[in-house]
C-alpha positions as CSV (number, residue, x, y, z in Angstrom):
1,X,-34.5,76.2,-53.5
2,X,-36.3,72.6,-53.5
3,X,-34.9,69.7,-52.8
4,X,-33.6,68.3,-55.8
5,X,-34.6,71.1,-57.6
6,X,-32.2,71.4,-60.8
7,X,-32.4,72.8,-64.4
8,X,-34.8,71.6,-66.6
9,X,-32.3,68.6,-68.2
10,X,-35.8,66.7,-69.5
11,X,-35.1,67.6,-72.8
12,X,-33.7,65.9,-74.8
13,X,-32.6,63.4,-71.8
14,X,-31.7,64.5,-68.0
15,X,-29.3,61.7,-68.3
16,X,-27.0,63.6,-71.4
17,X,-27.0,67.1,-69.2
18,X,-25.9,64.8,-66.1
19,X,-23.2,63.1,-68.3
20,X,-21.8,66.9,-69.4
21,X,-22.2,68.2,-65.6
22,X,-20.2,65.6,-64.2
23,X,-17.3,65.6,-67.5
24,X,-18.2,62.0,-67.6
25,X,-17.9,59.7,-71.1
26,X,-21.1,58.3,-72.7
27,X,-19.7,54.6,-71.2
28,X,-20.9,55.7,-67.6
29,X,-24.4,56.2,-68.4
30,X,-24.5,51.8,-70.1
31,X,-22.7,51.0,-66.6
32,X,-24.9,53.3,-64.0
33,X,-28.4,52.0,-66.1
34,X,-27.2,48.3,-65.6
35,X,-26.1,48.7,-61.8
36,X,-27.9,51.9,-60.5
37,X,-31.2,52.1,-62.2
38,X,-32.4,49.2,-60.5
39,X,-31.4,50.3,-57.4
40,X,-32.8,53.6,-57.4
41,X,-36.2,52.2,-58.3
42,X,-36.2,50.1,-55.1
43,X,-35.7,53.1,-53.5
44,X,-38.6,54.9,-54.5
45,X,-40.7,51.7,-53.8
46,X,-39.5,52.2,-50.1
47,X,-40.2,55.4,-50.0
48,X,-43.9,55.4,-51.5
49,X,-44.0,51.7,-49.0
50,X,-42.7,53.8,-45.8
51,X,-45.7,55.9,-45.2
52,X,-43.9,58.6,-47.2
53,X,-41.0,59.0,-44.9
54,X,-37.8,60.3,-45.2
55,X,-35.2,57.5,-46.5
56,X,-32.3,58.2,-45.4
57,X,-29.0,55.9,-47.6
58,X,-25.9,55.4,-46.3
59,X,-23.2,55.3,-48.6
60,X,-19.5,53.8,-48.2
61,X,-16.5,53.7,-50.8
62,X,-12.8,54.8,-50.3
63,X,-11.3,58.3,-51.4
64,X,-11.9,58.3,-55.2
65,X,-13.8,55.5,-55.5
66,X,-16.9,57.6,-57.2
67,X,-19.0,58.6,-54.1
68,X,-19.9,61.5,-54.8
69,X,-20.8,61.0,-59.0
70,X,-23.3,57.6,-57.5
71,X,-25.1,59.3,-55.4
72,X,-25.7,62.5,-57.8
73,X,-27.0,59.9,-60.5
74,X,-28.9,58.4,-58.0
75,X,-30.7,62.0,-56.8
76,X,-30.9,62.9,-60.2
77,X,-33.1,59.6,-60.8
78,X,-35.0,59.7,-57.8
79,X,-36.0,63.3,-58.7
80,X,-36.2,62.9,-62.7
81,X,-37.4,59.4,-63.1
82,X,-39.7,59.1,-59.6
83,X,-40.6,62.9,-58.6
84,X,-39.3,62.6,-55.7
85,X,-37.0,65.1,-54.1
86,X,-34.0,63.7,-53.4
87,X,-31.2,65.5,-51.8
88,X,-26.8,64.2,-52.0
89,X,-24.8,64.9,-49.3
90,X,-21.2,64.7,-48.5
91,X,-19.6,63.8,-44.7
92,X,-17.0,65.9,-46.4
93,X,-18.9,68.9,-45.5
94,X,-19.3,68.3,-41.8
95,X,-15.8,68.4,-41.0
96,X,-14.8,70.6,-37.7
97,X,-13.1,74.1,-38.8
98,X,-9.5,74.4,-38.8
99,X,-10.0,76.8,-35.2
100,X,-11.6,73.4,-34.1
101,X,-9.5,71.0,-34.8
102,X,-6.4,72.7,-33.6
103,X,-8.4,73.0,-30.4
104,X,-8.7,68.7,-30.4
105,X,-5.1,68.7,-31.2
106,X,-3.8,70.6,-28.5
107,X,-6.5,69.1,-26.5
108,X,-5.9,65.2,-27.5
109,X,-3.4,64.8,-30.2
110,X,-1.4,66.5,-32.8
111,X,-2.9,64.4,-35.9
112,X,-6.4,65.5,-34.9
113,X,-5.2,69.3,-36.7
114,X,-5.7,67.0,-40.1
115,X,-9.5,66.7,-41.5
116,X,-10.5,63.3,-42.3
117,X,-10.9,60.6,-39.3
118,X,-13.6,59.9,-36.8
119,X,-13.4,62.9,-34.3
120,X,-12.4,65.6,-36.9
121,X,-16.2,65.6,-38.2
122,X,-19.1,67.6,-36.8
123,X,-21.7,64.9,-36.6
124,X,-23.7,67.1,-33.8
125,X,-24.0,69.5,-37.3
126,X,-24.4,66.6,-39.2
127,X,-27.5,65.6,-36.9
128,X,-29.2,68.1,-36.4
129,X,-28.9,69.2,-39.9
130,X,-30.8,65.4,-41.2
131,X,-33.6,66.5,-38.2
132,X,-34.1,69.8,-39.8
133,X,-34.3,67.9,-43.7
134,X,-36.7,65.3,-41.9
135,X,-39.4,68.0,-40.8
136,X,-41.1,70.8,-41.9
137,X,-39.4,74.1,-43.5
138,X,-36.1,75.4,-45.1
139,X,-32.5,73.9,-43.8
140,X,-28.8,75.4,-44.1
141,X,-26.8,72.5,-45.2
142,X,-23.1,73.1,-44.7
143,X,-20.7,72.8,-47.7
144,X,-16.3,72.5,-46.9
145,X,-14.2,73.8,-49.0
146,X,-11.3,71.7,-49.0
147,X,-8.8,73.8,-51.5
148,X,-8.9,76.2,-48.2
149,X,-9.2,73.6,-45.6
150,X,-11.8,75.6,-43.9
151,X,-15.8,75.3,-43.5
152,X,-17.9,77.9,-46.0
153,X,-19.4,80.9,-44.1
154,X,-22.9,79.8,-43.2
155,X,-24.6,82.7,-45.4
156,X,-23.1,80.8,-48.6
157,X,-25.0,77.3,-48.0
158,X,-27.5,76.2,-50.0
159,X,-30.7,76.3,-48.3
160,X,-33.3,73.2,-49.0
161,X,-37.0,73.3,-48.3
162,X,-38.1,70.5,-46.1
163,X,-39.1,67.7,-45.4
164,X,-36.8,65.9,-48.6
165,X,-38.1,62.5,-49.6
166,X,-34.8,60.7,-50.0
167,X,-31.5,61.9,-48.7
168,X,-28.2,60.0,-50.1
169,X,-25.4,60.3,-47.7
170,X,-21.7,59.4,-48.5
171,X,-18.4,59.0,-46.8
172,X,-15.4,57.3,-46.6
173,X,-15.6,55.7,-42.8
174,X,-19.6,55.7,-43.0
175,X,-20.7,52.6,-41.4
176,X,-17.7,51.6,-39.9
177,X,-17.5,50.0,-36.7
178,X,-14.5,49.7,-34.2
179,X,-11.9,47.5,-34.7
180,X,-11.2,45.3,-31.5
181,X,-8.8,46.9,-28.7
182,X,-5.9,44.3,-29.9
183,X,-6.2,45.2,-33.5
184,X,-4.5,48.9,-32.6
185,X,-1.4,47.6,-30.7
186,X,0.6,47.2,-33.6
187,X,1.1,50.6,-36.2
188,X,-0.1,50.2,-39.8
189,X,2.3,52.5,-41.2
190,X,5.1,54.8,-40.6
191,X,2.9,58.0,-39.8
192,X,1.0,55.4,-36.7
193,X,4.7,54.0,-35.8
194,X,6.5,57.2,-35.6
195,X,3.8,59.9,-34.7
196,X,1.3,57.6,-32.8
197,X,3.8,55.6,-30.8
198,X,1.6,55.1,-27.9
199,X,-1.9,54.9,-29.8
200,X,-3.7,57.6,-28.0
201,X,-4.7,59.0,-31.6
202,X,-6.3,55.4,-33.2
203,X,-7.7,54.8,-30.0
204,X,-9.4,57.9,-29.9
205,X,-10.8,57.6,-33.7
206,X,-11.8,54.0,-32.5
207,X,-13.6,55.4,-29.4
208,X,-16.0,57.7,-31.6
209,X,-16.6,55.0,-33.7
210,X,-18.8,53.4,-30.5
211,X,-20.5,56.8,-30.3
212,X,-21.4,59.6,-32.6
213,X,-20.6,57.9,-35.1
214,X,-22.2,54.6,-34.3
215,X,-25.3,56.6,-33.4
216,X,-25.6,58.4,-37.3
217,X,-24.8,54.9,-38.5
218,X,-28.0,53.5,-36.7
219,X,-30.3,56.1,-38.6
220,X,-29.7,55.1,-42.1
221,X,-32.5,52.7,-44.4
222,X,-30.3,51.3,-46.4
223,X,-26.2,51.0,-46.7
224,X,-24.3,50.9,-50.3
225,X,-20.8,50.6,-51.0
226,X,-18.6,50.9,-53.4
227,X,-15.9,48.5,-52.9
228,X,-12.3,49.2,-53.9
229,X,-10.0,46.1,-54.4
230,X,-7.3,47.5,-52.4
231,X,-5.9,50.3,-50.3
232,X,-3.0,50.9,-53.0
233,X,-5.6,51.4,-55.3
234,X,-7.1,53.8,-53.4
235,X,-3.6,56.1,-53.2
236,X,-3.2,56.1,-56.8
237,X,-7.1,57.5,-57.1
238,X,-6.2,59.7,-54.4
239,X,-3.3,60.8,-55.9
240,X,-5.6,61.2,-59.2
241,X,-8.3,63.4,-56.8
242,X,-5.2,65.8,-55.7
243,X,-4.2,66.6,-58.9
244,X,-7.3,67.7,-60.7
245,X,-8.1,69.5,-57.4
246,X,-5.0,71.3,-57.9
247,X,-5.3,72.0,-61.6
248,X,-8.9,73.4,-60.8
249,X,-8.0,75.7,-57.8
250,X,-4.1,76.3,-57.4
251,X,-5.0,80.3,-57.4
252,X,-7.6,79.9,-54.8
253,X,-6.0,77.8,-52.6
254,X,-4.9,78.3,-48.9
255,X,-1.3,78.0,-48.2
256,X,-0.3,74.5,-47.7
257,X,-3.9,73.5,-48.5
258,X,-3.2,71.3,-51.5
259,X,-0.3,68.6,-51.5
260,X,2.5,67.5,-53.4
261,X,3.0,63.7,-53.7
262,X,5.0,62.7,-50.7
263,X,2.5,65.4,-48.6
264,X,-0.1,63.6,-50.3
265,X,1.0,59.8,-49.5
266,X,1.5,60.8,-45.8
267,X,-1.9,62.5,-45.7
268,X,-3.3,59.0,-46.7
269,X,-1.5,57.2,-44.2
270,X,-3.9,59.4,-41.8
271,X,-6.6,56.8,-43.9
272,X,-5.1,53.6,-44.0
273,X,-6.3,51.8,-41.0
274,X,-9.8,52.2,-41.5
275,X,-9.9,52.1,-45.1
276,X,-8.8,48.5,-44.7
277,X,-10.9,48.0,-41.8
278,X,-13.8,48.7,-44.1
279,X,-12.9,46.9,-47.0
280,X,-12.5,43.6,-45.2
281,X,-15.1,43.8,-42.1
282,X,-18.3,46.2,-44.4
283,X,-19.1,44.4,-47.5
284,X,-20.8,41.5,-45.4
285,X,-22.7,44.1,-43.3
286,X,-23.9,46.6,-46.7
287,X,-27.1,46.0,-48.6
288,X,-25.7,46.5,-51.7
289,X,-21.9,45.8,-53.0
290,X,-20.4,47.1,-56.3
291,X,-17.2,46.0,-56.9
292,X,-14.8,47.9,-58.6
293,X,-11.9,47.3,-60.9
294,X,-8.8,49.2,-60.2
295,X,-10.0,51.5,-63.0
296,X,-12.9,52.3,-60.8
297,X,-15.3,49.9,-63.6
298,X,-17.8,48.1,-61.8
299,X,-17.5,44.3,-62.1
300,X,-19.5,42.4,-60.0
301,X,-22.4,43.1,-57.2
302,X,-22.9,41.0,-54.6
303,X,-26.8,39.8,-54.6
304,X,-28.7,43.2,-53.2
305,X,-29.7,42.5,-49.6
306,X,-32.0,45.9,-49.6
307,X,-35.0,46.0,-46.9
308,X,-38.5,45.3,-48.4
């Protein structure tokens, strides 16, 4: 299939067909035309000012913070509104297998077996996979499945024909830099203090950040963020994540895959540190800032920064 390529939703309004795809009430589509539209239209402007290169967005915002809806709207427009072919992709879907990561675990430390920090991704995947969008001919991109904890079978991901005019990229460390050595001395939370006494698991998420990471970082356009106002926030819409994911595939899932709520707040903790990290050390460094309410309602956005 094309990039971008959907259903014919033109009639009466892609907009209504995106609103019943996503479950989302009609009050999303007043708030994502006031904060998104304008947004999306600069970056088509880029796009048709870069020589007709691929844009590539970077986009930041804590578990639940509505990642993944922004920058489906966003494609949707791009594709709908610009005729552009847009493609949304998720870091989520470049995690390392379950075989792998119990290979870095063994190998560095045990709380590299859980998906979700620098070091449990595949960005040498994730790489070579934007190379392959950015050229000429049809790409494999990867999709996770996190109800089994396990990377899909390569002959079940969607295959996009290249090259794609605008790829949106979201994650919940993207852009993140690494704190300074000092900053990891002292645990953040019980799951640091009592199962990373020494630090040899932070300091290893904090060393990718000054690689791999930092390297993928240094490719995208333009960075957006959707800014949570705090990490307790973000539990509770974690928390809110877990449930529906249960409700939707408790039959299908792995054993152990999905979490009860004191699995679920020490799966979190695995978060913590660089969620705050990135709320208090990103927004200054993003080209765009929503901020959001702690019913995930945008309230404010910083003056856009974006790149000519």
């Amino acid at each position: 299939m094309a990039a971008g390529d959907t259903e014919d939703t033109s009639q009466p309004d892609w907009r209504t067909a995106f609103l019943s795809m996503e479950g989302l009430p009609d009050t999303y589509l007043t708030e994502a035309q006031r904060w998104f539209d304008p947004i999306a239209a600069h970056l088509a402007s880029m796009h048709h000012r870069s020589a007709k290169r691929t844009l590539l967005v970077g986009l930041n915002g804590a578990q639940g913070a509505g990642k993944s809806t922004l920058v489906a709207y966003l494609r949707d427009w791009l594709v709908r509104e610009a005729g552009l072919s847009a493609l949304s992709m998720s870091l989520d879907d470049f995690y390392l297998t379950r075989a792998e990561r119990r290979e870095l675990a063994n190998a560095v430390h045990p709380l590299f077996a859980t998906r979700g920090v620098p070091g449990t991704h595949d960005v040498a995947l994730l790489q070579r996979t934007l190379e392959g969008l950015m050229a000429a001919g049809e790409v494999a991109v990867p999709r996770f499945n996190k109800a089994l904890d396990e990377r899909q079978a390569a002959a079940t991901w969607p295959r996009i024909t290249a090259p794609v005019d605008v790829i949106l990229l979201e994650g919940w460390c993207l852009g993140a830099a690494p704190e300074a050595p000092e900053a990891l001395s002292t645990p953040c939370n019980a799951l640091e203090q009592h199962e990373d006494a020494q630090g040899l698991w932070r300091g290893y998420v904090n060393r990718q950040l000054t690689g791999p990471y930092a390297a993928l970082h240094a490719q995208c356009d333009v960075w957006l963020m959707l800014k949570a106002p705090s990490f307790a926030e973000v539990l509770r819409w974690r928390t809110e994540q877990e449930n529906r994911l249960r409700a939707r595939t408790a039959a299908h899932a792995a054993e152990n895959a999905l979490m009860d709520d004191a699995a679920l707040a020490r799966f979190v903790q695995h978060y913590e540190r660089l969620t705050r990290h990135c709320l208090a050390s990103l927004p200054s460094r993003m080209d765009v800032v929503w901020m959001l309410d702690s019913n995930r309602a945008i309230q404010s956005c910083a003056e856009p920064r974006l790149p000519a």
